[in-house]
SERO-4910 file (N, C-alpha, C, O; in steps of 0.05 Angstrom, whole numbers):
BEGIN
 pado doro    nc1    nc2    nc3   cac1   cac2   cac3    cc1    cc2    cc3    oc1    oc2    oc3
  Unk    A   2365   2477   2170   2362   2462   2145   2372   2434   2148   2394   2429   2157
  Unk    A   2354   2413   2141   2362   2392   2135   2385   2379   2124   2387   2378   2099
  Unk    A   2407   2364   2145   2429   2353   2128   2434   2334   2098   2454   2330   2085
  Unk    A   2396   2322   2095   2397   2303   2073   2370   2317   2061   2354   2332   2072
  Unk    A   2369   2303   2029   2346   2301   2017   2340   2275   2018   2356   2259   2011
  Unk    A   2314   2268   2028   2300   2235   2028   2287   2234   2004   2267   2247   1999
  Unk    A   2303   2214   1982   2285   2207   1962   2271   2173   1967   2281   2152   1975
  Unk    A   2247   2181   1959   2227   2163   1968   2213   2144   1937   2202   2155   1918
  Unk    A   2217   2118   1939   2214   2103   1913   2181   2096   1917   2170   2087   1938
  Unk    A   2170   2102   1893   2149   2110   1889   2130   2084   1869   2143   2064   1863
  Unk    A   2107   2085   1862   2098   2072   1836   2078   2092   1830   2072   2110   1845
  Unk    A   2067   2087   1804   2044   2115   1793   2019   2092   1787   2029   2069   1785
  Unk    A   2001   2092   1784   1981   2085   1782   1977   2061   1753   1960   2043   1753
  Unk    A   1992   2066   1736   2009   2046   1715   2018   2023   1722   2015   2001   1710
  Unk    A   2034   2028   1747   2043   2001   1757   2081   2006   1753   2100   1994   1764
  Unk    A   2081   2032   1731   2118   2038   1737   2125   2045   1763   2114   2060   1779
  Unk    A   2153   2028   1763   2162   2032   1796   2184   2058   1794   2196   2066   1814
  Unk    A   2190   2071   1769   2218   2088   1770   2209   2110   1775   2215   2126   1758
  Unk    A   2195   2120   1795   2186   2151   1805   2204   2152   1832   2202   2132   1847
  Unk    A   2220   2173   1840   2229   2173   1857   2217   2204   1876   2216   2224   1862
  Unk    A   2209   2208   1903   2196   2235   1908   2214   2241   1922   2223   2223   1936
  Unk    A   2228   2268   1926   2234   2288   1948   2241   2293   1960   2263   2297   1948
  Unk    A   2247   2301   1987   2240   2315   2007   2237   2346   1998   2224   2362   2011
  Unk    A   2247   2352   1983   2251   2379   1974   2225   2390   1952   2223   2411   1939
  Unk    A   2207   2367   1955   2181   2372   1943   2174   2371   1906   2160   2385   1892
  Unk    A   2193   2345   1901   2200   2349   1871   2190   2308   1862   2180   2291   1876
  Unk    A   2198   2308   1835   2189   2285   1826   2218   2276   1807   2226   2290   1789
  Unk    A   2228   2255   1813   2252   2240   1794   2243   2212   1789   2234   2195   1805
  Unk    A   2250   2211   1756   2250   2194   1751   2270   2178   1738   2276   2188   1717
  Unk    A   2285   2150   1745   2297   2134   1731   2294   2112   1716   2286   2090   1724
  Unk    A   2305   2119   1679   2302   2094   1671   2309   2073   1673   2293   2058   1661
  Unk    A   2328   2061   1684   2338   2042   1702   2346   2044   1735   2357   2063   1744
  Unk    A   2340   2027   1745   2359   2027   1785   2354   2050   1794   2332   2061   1789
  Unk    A   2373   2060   1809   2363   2074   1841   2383   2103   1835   2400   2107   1817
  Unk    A   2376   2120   1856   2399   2141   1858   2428   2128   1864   2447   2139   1853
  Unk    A   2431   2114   1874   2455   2100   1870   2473   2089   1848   2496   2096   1844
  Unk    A   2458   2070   1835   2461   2055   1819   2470   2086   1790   2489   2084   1774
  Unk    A   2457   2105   1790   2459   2124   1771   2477   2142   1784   2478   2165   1776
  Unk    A   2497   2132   1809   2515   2153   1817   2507   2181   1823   2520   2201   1816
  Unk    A   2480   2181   1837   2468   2205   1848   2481   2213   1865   2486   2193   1878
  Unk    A   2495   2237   1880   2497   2231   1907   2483   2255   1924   2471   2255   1946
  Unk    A   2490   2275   1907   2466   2306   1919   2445   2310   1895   2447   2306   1871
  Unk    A   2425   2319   1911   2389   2321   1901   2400   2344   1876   2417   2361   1883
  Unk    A   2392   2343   1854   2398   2366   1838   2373   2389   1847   2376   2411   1837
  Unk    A   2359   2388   1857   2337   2405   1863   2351   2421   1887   2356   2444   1879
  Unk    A   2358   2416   1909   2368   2428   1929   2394   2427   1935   2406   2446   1946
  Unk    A   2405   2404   1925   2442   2406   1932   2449   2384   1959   2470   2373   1964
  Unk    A   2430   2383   1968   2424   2362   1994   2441   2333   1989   2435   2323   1967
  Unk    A   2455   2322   2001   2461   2294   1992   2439   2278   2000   2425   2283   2020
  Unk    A   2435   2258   1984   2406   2242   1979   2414   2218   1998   2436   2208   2002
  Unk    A   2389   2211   2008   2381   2188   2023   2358   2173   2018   2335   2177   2028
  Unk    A   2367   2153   2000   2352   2138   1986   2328   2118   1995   2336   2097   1987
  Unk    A   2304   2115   2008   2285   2103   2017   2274   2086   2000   2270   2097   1979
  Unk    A   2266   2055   1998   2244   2043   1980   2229   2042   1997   2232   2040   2021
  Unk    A   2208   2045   1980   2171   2048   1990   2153   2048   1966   2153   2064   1947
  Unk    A   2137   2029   1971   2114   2020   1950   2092   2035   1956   2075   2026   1972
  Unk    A   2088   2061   1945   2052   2085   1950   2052   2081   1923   2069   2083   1906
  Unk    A   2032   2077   1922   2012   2087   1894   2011   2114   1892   1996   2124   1909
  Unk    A   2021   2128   1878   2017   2152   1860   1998   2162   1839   2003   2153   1816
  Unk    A   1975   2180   1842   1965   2188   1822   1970   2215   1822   1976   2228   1842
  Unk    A   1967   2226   1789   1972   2255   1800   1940   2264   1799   1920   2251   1791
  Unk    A   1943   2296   1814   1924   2314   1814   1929   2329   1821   1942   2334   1841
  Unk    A   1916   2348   1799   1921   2390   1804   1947   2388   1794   1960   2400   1811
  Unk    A   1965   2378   1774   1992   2375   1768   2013   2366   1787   2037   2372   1783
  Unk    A   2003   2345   1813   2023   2339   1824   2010   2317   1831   1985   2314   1831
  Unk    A   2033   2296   1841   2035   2266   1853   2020   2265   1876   2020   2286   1889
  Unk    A   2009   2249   1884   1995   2251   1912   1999   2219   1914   2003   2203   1896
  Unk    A   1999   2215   1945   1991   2185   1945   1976   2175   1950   1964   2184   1969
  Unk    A   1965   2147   1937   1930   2129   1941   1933   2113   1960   1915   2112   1977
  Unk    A   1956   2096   1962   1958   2074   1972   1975   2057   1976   1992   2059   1959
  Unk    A   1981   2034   1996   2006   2023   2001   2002   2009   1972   1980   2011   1961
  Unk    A   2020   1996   1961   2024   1974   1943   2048   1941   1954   2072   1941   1960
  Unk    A   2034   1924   1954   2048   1910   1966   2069   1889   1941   2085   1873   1950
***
């Protein structure tokens, strides 16, 4: 088992940047800043301590889940 959960900063097809994805195969979102900034420190989904990534993918969903379109620069 993996020592961390990688949450990965996201955008959705809107153009909002506060989608955060996973590793544990889930979707968070913040209304303000980062897992940090909200004193995240383990994934509530798995218990994993989080390792926070920014990354600009375009997100749309389909079939009830996030998929990604595209880099966003």
């Amino acid at each position: 088992m993996e020592k961390y959960c990688t949450w990965t900063h996201q955008i959705d097809e809107f153009g909002d940047d506060d989608y955060w994805t996973t590793s544990c195969d889930n979707i968070f979102a913040f209304i303000e800043g980062n897992p940090k900034d909200n004193h995240f420190v383990y994934c509530p989904y798995c218990g994993r301590v989080i390792k926070a990534v920014l990354n600009r993918i375009l997100l749309v969903e389909y079939q009830g889940k996030a998929k990604p379109l595209a880099v966003v620069d």
